[in-house]
PyMOL Python script that loads the backbone (N, CA, C, O; Angstrom):
from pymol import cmd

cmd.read_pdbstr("""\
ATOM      1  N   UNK A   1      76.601  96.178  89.708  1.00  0.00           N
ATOM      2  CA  UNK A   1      76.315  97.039  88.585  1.00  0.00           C
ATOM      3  C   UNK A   1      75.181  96.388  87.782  1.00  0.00           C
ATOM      4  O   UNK A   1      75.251  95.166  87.655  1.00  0.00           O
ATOM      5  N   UNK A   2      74.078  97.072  87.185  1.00  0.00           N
ATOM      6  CA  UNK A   2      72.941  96.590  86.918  1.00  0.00           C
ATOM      7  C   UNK A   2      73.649  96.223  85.206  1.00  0.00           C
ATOM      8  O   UNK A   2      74.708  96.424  84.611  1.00  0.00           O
ATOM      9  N   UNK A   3      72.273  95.557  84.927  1.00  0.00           N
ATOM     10  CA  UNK A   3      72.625  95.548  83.322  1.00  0.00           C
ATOM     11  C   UNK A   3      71.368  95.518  82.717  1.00  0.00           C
ATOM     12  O   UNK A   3      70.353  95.345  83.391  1.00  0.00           O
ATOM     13  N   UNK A   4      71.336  95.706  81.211  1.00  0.00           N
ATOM     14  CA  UNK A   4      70.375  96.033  80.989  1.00  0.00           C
ATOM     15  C   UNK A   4      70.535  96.945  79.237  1.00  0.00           C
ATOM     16  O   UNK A   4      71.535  96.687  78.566  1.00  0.00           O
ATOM     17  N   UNK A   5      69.244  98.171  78.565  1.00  0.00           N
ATOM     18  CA  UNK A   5      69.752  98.339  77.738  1.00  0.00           C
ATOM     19  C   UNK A   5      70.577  99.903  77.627  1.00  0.00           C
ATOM     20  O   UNK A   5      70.161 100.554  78.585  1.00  0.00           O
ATOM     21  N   UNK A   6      71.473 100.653  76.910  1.00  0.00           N
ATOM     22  CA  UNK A   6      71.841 101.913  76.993  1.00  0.00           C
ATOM     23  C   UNK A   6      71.015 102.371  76.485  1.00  0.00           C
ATOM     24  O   UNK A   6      70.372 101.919  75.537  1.00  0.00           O
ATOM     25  N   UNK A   7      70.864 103.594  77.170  1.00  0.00           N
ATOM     26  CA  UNK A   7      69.816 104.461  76.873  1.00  0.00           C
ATOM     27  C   UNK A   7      70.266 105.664  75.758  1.00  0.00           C
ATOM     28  O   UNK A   7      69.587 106.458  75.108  1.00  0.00           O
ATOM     29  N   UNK A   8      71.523 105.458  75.829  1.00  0.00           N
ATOM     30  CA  UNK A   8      72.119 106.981  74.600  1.00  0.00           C
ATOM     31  C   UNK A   8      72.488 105.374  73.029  1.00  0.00           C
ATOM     32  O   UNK A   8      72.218 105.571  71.844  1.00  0.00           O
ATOM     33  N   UNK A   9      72.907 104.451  73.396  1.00  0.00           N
ATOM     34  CA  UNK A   9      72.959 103.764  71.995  1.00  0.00           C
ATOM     35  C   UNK A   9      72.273 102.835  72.102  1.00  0.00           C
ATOM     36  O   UNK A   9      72.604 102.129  71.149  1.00  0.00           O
ATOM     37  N   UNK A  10      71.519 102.342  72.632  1.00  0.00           N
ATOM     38  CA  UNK A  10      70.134 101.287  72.330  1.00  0.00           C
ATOM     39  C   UNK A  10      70.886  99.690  72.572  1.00  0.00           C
ATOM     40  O   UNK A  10      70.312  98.623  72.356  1.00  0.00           O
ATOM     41  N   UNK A  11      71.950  99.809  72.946  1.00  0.00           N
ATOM     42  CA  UNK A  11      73.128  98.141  73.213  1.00  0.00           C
ATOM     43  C   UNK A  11      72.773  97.609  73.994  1.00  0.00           C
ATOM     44  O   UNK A  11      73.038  98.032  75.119  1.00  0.00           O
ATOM     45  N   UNK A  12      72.018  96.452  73.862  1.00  0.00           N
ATOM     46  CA  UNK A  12      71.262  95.348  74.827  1.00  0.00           C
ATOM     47  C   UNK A  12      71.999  94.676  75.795  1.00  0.00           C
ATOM     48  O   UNK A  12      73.121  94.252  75.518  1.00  0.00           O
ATOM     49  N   UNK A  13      71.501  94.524  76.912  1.00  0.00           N
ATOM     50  CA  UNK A  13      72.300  93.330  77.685  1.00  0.00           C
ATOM     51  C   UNK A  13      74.030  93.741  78.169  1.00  0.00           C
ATOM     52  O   UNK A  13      74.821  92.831  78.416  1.00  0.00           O
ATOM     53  N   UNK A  14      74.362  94.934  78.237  1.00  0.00           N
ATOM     54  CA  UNK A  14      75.643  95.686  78.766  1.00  0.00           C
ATOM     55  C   UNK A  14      75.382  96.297  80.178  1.00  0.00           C
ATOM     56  O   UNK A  14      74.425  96.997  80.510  1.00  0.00           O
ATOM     57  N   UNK A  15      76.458  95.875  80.954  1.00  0.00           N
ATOM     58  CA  UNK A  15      76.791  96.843  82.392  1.00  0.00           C
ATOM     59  C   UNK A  15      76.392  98.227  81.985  1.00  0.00           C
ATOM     60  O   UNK A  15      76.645  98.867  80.964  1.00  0.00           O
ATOM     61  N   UNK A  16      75.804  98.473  82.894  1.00  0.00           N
ATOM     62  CA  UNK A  16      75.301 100.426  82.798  1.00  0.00           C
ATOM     63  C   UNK A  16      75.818 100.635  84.550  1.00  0.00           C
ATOM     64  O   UNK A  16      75.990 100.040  85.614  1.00  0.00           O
ATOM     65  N   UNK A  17      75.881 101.770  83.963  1.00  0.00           N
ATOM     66  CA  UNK A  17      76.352 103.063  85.663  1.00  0.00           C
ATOM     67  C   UNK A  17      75.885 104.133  84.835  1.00  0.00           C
ATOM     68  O   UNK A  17      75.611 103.996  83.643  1.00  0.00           O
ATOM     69  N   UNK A  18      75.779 105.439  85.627  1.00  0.00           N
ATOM     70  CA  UNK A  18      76.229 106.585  85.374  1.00  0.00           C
ATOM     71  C   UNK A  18      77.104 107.222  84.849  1.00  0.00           C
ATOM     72  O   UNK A  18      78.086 106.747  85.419  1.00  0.00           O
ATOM     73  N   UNK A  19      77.536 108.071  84.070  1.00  0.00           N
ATOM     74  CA  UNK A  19      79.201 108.506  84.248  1.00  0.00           C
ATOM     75  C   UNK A  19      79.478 109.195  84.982  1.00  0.00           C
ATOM     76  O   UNK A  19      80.662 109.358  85.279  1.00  0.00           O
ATOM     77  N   UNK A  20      78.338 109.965  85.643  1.00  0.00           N
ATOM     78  CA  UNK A  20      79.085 110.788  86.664  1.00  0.00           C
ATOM     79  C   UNK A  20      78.333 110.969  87.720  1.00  0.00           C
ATOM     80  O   UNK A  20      77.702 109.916  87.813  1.00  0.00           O
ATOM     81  N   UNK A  21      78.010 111.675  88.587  1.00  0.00           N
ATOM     82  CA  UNK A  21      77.029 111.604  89.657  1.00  0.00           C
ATOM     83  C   UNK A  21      76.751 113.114  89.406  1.00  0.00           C
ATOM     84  O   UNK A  21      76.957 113.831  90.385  1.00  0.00           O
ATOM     85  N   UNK A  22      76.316 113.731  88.260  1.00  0.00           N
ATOM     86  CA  UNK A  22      75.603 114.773  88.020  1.00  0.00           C
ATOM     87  C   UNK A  22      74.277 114.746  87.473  1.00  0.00           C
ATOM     88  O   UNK A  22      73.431 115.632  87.587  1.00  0.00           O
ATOM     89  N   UNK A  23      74.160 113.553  86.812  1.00  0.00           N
ATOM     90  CA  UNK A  23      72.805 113.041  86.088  1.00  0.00           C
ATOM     91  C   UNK A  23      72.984 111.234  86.764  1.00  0.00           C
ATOM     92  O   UNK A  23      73.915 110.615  87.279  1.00  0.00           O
ATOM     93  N   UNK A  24      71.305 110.844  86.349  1.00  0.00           N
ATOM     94  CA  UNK A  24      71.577 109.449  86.778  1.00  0.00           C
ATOM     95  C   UNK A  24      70.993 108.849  85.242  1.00  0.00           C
ATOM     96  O   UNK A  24      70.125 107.983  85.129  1.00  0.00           O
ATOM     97  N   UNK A  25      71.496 109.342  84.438  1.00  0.00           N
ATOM     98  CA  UNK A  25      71.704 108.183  83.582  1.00  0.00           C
ATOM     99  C   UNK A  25      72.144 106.966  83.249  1.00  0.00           C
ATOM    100  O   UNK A  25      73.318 106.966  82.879  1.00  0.00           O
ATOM    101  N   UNK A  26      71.609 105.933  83.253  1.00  0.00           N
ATOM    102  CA  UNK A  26      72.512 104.726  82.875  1.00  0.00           C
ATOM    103  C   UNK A  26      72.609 104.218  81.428  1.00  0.00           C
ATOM    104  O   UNK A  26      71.638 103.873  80.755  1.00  0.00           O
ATOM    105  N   UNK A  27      74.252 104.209  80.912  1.00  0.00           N
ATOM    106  CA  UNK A  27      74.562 103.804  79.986  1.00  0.00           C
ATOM    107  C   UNK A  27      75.523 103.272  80.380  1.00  0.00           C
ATOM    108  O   UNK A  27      75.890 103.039  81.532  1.00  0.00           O
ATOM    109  N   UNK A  28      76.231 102.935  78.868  1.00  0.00           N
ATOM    110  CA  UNK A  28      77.596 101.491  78.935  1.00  0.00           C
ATOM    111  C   UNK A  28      78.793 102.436  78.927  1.00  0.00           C
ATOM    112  O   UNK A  28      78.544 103.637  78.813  1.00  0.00           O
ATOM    113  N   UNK A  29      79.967 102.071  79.026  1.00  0.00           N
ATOM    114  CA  UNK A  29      80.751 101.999  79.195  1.00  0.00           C
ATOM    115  C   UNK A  29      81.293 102.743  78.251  1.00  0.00           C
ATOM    116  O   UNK A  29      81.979 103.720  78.551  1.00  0.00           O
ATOM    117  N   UNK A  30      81.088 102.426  77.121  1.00  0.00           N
ATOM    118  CA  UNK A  30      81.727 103.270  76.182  1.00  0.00           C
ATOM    119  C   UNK A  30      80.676 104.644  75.899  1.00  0.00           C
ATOM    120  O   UNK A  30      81.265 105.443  75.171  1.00  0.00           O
ATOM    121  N   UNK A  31      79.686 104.987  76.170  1.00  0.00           N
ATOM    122  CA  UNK A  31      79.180 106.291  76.030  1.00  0.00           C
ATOM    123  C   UNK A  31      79.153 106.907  76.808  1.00  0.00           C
ATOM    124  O   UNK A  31      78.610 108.005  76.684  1.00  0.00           O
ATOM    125  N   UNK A  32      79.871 106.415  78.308  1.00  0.00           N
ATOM    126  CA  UNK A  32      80.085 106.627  79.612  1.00  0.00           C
ATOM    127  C   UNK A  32      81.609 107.832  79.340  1.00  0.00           C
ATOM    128  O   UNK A  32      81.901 109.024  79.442  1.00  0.00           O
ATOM    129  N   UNK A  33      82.139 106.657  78.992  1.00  0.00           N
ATOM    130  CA  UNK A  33      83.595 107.929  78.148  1.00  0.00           C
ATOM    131  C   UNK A  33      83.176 108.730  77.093  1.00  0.00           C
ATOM    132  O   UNK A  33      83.698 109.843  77.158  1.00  0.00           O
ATOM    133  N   UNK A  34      82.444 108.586  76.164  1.00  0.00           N
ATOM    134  CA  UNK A  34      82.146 109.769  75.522  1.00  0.00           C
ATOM    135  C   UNK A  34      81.721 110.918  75.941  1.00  0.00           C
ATOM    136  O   UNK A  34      82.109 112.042  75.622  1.00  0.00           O
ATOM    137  N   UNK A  35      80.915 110.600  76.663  1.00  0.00           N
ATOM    138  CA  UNK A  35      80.346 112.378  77.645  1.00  0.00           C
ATOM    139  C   UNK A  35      81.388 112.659  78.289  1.00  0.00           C
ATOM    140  O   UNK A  35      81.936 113.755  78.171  1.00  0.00           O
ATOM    141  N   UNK A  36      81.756 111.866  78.947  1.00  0.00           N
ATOM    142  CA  UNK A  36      82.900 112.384  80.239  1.00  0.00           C
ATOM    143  C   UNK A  36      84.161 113.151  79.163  1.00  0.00           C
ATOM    144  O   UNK A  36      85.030 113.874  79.651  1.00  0.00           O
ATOM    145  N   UNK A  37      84.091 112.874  77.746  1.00  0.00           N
ATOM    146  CA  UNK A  37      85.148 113.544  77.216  1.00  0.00           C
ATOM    147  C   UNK A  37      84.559 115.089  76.555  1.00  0.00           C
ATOM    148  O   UNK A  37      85.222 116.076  76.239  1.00  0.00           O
ATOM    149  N   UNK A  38      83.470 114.929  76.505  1.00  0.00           N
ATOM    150  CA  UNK A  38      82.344 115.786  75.889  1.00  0.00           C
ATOM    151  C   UNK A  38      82.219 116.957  77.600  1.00  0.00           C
ATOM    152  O   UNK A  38      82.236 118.183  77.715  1.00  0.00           O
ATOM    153  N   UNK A  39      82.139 116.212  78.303  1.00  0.00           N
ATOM    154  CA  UNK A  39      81.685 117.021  80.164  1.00  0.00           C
ATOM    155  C   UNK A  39      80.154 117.589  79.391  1.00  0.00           C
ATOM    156  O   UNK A  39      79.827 118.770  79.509  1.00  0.00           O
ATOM    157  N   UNK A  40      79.641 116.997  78.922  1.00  0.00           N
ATOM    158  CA  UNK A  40      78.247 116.994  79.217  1.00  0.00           C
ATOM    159  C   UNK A  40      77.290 115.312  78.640  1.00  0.00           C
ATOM    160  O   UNK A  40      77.635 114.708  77.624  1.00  0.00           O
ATOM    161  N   UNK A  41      76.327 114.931  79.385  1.00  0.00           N
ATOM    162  CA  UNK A  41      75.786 113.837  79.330  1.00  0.00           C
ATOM    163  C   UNK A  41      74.596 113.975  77.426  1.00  0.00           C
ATOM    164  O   UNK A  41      73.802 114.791  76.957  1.00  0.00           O
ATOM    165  N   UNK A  42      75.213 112.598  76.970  1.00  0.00           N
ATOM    166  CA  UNK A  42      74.759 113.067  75.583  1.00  0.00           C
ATOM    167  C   UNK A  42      72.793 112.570  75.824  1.00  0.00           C
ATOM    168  O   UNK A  42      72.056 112.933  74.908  1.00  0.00           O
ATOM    169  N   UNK A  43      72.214 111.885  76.880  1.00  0.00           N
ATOM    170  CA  UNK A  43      71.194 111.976  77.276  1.00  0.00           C
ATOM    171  C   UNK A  43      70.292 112.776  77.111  1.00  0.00           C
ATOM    172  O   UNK A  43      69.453 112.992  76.236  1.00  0.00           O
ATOM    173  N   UNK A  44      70.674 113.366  78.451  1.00  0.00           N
ATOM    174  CA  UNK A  44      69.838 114.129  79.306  1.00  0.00           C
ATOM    175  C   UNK A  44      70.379 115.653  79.157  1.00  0.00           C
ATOM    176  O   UNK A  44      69.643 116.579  79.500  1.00  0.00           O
ATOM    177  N   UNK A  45      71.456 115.854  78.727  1.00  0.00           N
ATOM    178  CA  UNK A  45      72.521 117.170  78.414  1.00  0.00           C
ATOM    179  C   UNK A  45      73.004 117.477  79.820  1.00  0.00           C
ATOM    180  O   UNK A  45      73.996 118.205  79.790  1.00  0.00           O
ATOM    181  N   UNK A  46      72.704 117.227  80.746  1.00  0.00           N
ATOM    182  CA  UNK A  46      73.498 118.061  81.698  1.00  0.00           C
ATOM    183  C   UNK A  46      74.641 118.372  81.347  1.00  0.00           C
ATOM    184  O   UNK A  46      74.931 117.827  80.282  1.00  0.00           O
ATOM    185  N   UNK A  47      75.541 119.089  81.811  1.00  0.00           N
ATOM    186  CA  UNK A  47      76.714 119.615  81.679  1.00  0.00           C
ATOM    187  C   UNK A  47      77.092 118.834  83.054  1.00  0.00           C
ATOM    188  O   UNK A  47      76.334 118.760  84.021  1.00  0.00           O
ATOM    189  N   UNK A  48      78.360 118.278  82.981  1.00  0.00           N
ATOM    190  CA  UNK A  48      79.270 117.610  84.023  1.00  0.00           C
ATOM    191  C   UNK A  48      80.276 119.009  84.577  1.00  0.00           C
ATOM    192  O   UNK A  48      80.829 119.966  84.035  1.00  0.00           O
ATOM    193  N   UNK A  49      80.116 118.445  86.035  1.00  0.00           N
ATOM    194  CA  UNK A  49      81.258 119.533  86.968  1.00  0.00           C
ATOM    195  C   UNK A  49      82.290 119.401  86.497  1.00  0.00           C
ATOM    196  O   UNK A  49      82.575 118.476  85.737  1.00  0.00           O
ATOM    197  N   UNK A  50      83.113 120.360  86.877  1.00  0.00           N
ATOM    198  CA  UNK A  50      84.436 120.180  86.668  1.00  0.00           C
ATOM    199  C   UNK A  50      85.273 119.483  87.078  1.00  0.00           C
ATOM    200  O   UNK A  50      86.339 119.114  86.585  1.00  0.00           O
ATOM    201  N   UNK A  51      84.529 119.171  88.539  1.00  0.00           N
ATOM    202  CA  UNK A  51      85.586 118.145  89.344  1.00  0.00           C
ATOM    203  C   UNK A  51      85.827 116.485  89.177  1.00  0.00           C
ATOM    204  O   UNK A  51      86.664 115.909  89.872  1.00  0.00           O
ATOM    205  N   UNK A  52      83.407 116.347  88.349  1.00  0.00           N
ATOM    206  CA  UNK A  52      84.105 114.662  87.758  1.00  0.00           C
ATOM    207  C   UNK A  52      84.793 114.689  86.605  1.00  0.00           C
ATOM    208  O   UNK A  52      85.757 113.929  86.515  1.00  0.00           O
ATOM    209  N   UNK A  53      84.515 115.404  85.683  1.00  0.00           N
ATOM    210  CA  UNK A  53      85.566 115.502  84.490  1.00  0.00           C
ATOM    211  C   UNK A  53      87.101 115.138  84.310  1.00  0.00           C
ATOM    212  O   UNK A  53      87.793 114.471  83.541  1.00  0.00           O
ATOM    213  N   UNK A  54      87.268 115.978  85.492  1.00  0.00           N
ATOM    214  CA  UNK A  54      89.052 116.051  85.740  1.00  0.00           C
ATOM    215  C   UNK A  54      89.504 115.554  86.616  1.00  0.00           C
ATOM    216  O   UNK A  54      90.611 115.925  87.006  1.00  0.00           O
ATOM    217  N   UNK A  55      88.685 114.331  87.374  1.00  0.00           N
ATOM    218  CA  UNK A  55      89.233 113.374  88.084  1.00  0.00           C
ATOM    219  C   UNK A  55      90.203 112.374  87.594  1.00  0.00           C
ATOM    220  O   UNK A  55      90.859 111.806  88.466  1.00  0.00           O
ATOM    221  N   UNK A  56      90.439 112.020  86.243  1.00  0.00           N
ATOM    222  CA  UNK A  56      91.047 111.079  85.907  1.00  0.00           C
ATOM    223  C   UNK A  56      92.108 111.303  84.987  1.00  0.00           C
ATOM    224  O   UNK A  56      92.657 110.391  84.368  1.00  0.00           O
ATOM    225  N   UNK A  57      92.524 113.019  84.852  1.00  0.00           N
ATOM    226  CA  UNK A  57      93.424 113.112  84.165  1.00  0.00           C
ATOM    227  C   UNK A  57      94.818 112.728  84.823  1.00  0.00           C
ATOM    228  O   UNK A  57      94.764 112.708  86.053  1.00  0.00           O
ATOM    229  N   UNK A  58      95.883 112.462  84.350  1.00  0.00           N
ATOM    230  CA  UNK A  58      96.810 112.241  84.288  1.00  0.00           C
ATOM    231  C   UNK A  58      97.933 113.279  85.373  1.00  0.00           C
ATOM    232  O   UNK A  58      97.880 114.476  85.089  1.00  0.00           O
ATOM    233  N   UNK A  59      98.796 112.947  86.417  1.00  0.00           N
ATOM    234  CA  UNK A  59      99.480 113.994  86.982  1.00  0.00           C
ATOM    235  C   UNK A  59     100.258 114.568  86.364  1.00  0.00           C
ATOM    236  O   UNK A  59     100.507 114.078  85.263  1.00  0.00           O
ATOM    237  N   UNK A  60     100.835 115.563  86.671  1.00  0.00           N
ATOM    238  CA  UNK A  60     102.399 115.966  85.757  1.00  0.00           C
ATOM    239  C   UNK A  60     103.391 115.302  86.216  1.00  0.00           C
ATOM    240  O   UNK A  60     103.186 114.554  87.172  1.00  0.00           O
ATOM    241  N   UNK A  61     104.718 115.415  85.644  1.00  0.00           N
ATOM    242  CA  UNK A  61     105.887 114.449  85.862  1.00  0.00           C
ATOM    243  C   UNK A  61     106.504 115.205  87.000  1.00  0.00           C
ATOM    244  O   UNK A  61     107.138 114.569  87.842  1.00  0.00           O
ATOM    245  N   UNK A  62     106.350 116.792  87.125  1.00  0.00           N
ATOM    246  CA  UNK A  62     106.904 117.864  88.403  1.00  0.00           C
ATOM    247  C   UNK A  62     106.036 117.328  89.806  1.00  0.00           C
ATOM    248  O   UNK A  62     106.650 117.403  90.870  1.00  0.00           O
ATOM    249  N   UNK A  63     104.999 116.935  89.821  1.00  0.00           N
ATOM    250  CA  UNK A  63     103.651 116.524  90.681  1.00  0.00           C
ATOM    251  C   UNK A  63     104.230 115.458  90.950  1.00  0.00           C
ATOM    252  O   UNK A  63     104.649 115.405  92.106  1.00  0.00           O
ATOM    253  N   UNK A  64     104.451 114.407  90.195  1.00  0.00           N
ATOM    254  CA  UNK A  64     104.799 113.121  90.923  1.00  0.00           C
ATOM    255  C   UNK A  64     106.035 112.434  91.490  1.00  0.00           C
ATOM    256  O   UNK A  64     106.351 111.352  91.986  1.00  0.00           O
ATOM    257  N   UNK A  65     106.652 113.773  91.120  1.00  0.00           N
ATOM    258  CA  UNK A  65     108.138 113.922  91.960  1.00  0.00           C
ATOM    259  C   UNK A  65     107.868 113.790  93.468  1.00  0.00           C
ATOM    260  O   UNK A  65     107.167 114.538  94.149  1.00  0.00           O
ATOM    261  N   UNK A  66     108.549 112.704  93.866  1.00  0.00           N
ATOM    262  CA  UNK A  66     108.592 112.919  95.413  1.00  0.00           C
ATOM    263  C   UNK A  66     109.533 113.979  95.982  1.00  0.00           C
ATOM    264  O   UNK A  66     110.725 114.037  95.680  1.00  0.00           O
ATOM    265  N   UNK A  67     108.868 114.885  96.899  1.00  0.00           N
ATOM    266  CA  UNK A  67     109.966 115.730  97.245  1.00  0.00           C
ATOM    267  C   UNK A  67     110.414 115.528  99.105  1.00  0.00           C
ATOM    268  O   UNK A  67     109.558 115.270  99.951  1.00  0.00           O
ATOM    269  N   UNK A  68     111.666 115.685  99.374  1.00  0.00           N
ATOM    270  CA  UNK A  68     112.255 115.716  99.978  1.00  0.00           C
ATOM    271  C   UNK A  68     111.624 116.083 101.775  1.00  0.00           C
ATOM    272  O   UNK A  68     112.424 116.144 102.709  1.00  0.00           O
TER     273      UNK A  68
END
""", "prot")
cmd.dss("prot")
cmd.show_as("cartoon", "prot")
cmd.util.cbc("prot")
cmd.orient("prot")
């Protein structure tokens, strides 16, 4: 993971990625979760898919029932 400065808050010397593989923005970590909670990149604006968005929500308790 590169490092370097964020490009949405100007924070020097922090791990950058993408947040999502809809834009290739690189920022940190924490503005990385802000869009992804936003589903659009506070950058560049893209709008995030639906599918990276809601990759990391939480299952239901009926879902993680093992069934029989």
């Amino acid at each position: 993971m590169p490092t370097g400065t964020c490009v949405a808050c100007q924070c020097p010397n922090v791990r950058l990625a993408s947040a999502t593989t809809d834009c290739a923005c690189l920022v940190c970590e924490r503005c990385a979760i802000q869009f992804m909670e936003a589903g659009v990149c506070g950058v560049c604006e893209t709008p995030f898919s639906a599918d990276e968005v809601d990759g990391d929500e939480d299952v239901d308790a009926e879902d993680a029932e093992e069934r029989p």
